[in-house]
BANU-462428 format. One record per atom (N, C-alpha, C): residue number from 1; residue in one letter; atom name; x, y, z. Coordinates in pm, 1 decimal, decimal comma. Example, Ala and Ser with C-alpha at 12.3 -4.5 7.8 and 13.67 -1.06 7.14 Angstrom:
BEGIN
ATOM	1	A	N	1319,0	-569,0	780,0;
ATOM	1	A	CA	1230,0	-450,0	780,0;
ATOM	1	A	C	1320,0	-330,0	780,0;
ATOM	2	S	N	1285,0	-225,0	708,0;
ATOM	2	S	CA	1367,0	-106,0	714,0;
ATOM	2	S	C	1290,0	3,0	787,0;
% end
This chain:
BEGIN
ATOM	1	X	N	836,5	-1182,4	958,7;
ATOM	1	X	CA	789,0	-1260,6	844,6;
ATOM	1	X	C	902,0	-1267,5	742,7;
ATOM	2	X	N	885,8	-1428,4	689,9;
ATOM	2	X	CA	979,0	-1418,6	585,9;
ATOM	2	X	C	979,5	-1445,3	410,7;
ATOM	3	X	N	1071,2	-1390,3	317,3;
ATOM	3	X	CA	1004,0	-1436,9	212,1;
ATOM	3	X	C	922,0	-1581,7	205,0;
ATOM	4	X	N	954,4	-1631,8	302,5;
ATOM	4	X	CA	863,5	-1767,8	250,6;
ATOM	4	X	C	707,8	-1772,0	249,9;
ATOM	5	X	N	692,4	-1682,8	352,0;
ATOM	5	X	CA	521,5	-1671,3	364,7;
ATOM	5	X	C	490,8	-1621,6	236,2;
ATOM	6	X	N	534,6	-1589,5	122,9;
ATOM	6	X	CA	404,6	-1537,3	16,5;
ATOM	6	X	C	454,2	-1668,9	-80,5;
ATOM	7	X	N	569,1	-1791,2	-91,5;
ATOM	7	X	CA	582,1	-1873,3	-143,5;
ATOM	7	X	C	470,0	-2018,3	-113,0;
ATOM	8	X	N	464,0	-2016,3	65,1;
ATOM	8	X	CA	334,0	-2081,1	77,0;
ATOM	8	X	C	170,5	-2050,2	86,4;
ATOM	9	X	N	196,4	-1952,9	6,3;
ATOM	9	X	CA	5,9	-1878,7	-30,6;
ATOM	9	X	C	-26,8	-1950,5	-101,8;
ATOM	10	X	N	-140,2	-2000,2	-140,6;
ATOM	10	X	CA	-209,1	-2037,3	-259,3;
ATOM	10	X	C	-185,4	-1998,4	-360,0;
ATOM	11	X	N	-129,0	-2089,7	-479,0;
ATOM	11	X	CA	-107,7	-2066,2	-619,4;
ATOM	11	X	C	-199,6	-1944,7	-699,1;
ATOM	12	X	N	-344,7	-1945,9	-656,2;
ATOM	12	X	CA	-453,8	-1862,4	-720,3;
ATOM	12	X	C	-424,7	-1780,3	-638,5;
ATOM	13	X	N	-370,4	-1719,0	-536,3;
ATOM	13	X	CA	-304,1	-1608,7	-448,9;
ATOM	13	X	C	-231,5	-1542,5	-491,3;
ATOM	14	X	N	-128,4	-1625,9	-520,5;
ATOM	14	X	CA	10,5	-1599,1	-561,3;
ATOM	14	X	C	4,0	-1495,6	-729,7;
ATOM	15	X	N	-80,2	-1546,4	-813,3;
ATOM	15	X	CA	-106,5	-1525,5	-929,6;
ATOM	15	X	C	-169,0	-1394,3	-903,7;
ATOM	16	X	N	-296,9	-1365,0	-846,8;
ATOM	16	X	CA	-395,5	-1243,0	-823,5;
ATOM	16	X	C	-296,3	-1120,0	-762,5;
ATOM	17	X	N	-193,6	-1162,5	-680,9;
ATOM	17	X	CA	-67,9	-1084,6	-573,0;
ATOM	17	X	C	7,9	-1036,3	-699,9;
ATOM	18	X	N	44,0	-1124,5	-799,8;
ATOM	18	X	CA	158,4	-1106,9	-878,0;
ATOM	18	X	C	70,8	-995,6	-1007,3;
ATOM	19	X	N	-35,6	-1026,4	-1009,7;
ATOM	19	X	CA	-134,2	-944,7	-1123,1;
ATOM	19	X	C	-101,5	-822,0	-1072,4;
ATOM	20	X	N	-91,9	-783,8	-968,1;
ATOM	20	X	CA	-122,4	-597,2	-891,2;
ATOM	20	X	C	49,1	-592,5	-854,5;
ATOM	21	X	N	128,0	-640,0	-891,2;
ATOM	21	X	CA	286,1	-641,5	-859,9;
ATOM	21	X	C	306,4	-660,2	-766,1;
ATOM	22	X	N	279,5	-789,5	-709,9;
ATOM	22	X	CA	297,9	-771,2	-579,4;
ATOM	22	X	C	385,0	-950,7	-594,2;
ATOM	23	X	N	516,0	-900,5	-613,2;
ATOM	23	X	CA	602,5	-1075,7	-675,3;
ATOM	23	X	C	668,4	-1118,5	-549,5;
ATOM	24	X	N	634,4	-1085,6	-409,3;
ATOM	24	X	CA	733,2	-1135,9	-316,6;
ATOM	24	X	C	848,0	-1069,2	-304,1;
ATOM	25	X	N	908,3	-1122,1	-202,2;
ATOM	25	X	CA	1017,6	-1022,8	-174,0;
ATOM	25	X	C	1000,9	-941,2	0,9;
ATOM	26	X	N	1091,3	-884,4	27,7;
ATOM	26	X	CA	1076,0	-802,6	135,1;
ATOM	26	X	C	959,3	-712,1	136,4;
ATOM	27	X	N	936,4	-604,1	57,2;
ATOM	27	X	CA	864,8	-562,5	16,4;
ATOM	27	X	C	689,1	-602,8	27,3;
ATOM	28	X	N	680,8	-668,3	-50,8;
ATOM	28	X	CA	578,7	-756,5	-68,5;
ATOM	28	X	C	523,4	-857,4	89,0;
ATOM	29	X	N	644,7	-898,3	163,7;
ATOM	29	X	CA	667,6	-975,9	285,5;
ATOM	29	X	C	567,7	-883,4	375,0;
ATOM	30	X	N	592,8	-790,6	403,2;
ATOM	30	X	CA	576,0	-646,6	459,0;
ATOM	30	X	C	431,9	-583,4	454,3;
ATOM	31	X	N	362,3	-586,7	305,1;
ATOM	31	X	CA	266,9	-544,8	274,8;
ATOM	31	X	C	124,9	-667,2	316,1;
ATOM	32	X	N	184,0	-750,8	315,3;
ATOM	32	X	CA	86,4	-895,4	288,9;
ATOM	32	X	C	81,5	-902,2	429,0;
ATOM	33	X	N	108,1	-781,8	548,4;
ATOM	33	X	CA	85,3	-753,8	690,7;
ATOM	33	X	C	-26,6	-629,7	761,7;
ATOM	34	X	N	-1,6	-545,8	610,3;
ATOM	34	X	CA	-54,7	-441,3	628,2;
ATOM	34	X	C	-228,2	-405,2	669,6;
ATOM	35	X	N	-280,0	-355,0	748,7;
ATOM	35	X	CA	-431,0	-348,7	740,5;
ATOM	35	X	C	-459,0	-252,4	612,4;
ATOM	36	X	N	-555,6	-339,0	552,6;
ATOM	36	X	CA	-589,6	-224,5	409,7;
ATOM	36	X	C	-764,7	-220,2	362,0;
ATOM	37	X	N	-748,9	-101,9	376,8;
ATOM	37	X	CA	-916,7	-11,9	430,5;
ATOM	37	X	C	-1034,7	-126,4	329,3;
ATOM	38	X	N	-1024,3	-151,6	250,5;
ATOM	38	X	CA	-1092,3	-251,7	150,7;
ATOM	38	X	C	-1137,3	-377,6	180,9;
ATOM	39	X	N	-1056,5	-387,7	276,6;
ATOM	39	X	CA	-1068,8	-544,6	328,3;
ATOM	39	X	C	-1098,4	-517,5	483,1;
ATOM	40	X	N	-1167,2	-472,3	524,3;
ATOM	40	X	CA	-1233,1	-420,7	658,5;
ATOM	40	X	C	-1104,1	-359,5	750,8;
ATOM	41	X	N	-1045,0	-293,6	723,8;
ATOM	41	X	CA	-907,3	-317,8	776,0;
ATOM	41	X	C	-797,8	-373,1	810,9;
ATOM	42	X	N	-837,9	-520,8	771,4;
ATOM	42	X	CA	-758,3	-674,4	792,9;
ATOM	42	X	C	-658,9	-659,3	655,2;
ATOM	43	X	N	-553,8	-713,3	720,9;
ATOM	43	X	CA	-422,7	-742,1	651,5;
ATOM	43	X	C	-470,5	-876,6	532,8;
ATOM	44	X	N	-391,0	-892,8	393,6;
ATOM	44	X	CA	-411,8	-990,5	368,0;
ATOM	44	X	C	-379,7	-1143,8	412,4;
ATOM	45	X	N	-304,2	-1134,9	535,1;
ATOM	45	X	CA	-300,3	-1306,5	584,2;
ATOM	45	X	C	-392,4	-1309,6	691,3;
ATOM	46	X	N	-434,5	-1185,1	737,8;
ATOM	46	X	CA	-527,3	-1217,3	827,4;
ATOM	46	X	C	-678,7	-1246,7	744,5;
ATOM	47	X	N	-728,4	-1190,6	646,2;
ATOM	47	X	CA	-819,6	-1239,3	552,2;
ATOM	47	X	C	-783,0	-1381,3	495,5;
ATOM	48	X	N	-686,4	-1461,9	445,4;
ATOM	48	X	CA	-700,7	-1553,0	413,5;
ATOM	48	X	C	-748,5	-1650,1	572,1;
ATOM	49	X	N	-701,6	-1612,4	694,7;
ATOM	49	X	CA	-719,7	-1724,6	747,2;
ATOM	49	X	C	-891,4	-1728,1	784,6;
ATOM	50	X	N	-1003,1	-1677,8	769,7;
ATOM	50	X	CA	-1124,1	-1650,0	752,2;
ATOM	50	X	C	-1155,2	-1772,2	646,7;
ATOM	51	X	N	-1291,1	-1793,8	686,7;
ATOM	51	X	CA	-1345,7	-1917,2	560,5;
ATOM	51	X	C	-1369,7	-1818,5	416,2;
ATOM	52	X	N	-1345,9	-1872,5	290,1;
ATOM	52	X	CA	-1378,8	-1766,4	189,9;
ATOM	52	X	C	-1271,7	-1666,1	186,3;
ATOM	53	X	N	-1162,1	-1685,9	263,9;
ATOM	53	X	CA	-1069,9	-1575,5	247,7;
ATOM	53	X	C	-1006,1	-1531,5	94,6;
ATOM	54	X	N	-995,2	-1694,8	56,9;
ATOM	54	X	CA	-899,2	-1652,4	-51,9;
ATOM	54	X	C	-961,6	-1631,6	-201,5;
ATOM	55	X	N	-1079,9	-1638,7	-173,7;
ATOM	55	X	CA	-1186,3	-1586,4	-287,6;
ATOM	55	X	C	-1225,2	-1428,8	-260,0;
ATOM	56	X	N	-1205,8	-1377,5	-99,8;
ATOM	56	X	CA	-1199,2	-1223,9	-108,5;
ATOM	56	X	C	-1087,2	-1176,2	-142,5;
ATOM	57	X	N	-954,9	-1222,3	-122,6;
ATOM	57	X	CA	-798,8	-1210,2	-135,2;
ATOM	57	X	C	-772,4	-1160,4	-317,8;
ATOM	58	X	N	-813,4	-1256,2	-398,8;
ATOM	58	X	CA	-832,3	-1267,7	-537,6;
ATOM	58	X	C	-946,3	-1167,0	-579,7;
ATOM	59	X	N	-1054,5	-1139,0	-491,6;
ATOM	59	X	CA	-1143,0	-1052,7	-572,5;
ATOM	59	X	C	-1090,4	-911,1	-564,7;
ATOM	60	X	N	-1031,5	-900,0	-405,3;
ATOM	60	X	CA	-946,4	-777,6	-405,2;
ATOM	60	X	C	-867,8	-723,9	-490,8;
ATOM	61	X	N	-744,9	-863,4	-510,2;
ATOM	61	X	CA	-649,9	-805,5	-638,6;
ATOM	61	X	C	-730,5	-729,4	-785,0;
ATOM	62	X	N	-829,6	-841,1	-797,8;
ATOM	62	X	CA	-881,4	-808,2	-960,9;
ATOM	62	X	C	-927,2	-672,6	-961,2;
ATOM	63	X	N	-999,3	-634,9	-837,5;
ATOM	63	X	CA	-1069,9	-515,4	-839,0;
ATOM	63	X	C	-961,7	-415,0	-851,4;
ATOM	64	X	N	-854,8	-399,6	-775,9;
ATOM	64	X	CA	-705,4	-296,8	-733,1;
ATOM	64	X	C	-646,0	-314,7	-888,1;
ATOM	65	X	N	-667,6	-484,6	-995,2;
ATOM	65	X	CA	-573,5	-433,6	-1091,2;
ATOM	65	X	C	-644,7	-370,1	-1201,9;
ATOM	66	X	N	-815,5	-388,1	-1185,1;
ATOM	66	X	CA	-903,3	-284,0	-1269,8;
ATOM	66	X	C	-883,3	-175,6	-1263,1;
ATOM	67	X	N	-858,9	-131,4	-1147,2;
ATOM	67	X	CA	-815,1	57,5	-1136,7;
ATOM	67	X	C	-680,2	67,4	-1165,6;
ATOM	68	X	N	-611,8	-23,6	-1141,6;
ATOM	68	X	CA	-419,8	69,1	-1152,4;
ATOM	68	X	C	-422,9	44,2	-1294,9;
ATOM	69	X	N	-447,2	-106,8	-1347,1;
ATOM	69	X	CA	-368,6	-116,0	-1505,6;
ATOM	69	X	C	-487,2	-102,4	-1620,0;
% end
């Protein structure tokens, strides 16, 4: 995967990703692969491609940036 995959996410993606620090990059490239226990174990591109993904994608962030910040 390359930086480009988090440049073609959804703008309201991109924003909710960038709320929890998550600005792209290698890093970020990497994580947006990861299975993460919250999201049934599904990675976040594997949740967006689901109907409603990117309204769970965004509810995720808000919830992750209620607890960190």
């Amino acid at each position: 995967m390359t930086e480009e995959v988090f440049e073609k996410l959804p703008n309201r993606v991109k924003a909710a990703l960038r709320s929890i620090d998550k600005n792209g990059g290698p890093e970020t490239e990497i994580w947006l692969q990861e299975p993460i226990p919250a999201l049934g174990g599904k990675s976040i591109i594997d949740v967006l491609a689901e109907p409603d993904g990117e309204r769970a994608v965004v509810l995720y962030c808000n919830t992750v940036k209620g607890k960190l910040f």
